[in-house]
SEVEXMAR-368594 format. One record per residue (C-alpha): x, y, z; residue in one letter. Coordinates in steps of 0.02 Angstrom, whole numbers, padded with zeros to 5 digits, always signed. Each point is the difference from the previous one (the first is absolute). Layout:
# SEVEXMAR-368594
XYZA;...
This chain:
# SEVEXMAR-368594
-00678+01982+02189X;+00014-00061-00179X;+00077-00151+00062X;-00126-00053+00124X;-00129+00047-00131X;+00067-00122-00133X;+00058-00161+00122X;-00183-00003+00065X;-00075+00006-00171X;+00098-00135-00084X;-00086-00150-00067X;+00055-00158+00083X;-00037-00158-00009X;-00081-00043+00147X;-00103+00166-00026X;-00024-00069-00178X;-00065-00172+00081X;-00110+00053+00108X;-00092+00137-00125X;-00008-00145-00129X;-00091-00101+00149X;-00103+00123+00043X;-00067+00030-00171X;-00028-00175-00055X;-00107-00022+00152X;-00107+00155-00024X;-00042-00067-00167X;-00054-00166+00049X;-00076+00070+00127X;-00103+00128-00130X;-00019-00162-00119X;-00097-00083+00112X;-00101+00162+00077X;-00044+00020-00200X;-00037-00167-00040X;-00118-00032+00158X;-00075+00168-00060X;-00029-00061-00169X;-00099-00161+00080X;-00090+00120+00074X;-00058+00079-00158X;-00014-00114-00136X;+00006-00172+00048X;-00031-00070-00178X;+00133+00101-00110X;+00114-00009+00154X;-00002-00198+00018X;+00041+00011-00192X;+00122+00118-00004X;+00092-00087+00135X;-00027-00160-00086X;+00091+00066-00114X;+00140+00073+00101X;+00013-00172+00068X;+00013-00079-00170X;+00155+00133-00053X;+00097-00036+00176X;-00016-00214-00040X;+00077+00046-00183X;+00133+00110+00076X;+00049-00127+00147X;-00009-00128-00128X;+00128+00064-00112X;+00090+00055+00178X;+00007-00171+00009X;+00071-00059-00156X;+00139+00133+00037X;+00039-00082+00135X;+00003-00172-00074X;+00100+00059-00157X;+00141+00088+00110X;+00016-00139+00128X;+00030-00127-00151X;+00155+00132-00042X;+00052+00013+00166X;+00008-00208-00001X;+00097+00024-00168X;+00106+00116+00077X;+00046-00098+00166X;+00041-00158-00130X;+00105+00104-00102X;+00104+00066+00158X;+00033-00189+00076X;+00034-00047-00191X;+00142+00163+00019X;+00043-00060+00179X;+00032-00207-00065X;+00071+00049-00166X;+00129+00161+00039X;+00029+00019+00208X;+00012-00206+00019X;+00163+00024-00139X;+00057+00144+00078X;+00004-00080+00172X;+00102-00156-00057X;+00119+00120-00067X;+00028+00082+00162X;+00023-00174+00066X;+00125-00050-00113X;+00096+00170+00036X;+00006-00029+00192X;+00068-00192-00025X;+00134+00060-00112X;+00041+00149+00125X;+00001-00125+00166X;+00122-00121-00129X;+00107+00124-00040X;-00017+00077+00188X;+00079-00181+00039X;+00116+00003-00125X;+00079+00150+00061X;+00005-00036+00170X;+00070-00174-00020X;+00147+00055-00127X;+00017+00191+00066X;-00040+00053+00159X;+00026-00171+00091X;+00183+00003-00055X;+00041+00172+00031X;-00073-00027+00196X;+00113-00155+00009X;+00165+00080-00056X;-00055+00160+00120X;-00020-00120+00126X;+00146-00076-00011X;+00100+00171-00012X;-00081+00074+00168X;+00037-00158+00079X;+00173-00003-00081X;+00029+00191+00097X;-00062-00052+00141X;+00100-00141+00014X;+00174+00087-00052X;-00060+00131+00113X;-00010-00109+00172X;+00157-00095-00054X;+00104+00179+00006X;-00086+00034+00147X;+00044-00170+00084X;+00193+00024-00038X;+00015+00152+00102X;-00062-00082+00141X;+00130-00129-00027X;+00152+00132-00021X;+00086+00044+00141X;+00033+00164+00062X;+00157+00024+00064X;+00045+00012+00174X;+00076+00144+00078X;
């Protein structure tokens, strides 16, 4: 029973979404019942106190904005730095590599043309040497002949 009891009361995160949601939208919501109540009231000192709500918001999106502006000009920075990185380290690194797979194919070659080509030769020649003393024997017993009775 405890079990059931704690797995239904856990906080998730879609729980946690949707509470969040819900929330922020019953306080707009109760912003603009109070500020249409206000109106209402006191249109004078409510036009100025709003003016002056307005006039915080513009200084607070303005310096939003600069923010913005500032960390963008970093993130440009950044994204120069990194291709600067990419041209000056990965480009070197990359020839390296190159350089590493020529001399592997050479000596590849190398091997193959003094080693392994010779050795297939000279076991070529041996197999066919075998076979060939092999069928000769063969040959002269068909050539002996058998005595007759």
């Amino acid at each position: 029973m405890t079990q059931v009891a704690s797995q239904t009361s856990r906080w998730t995160l879609t729980r946690i979404i949707t509470l969040s949601a819900i929330a922020l939208i019953a306080f707009l919501i109760l912003l603009v019942v109070g500020a249409v109540i206000l109106v209402r009231i006191d249109t004078p000192v409510t036009v100025a106190m709003f003016a002056y709500i307005r006039d915080v918001l513009s200084v607070f999106l303005v310096t939003q904005c600069i923010i913005i502006v500032a960390c963008l000009g970093i993130l440009i920075l950044q994204v120069a730095r990194f291709f600067n990185l990419l041209r000056s380290e990965v480009k070197p690194i990359t020839e390296d590599v190159k350089e590493a797979t020529q001399a592997i194919r050479t000596s590849a070659e190398f091997v193959g043309r003094r080693a392994v080509s010779p050795t297939i030769r000279l076991q070529a020649f041996f197999s066919a040497f075998s076979t060939f003393t092999r069928e000769a024997f063969r040959f002269s017993r068909l050539f002996k002949r058998t005595p007759k009775e």
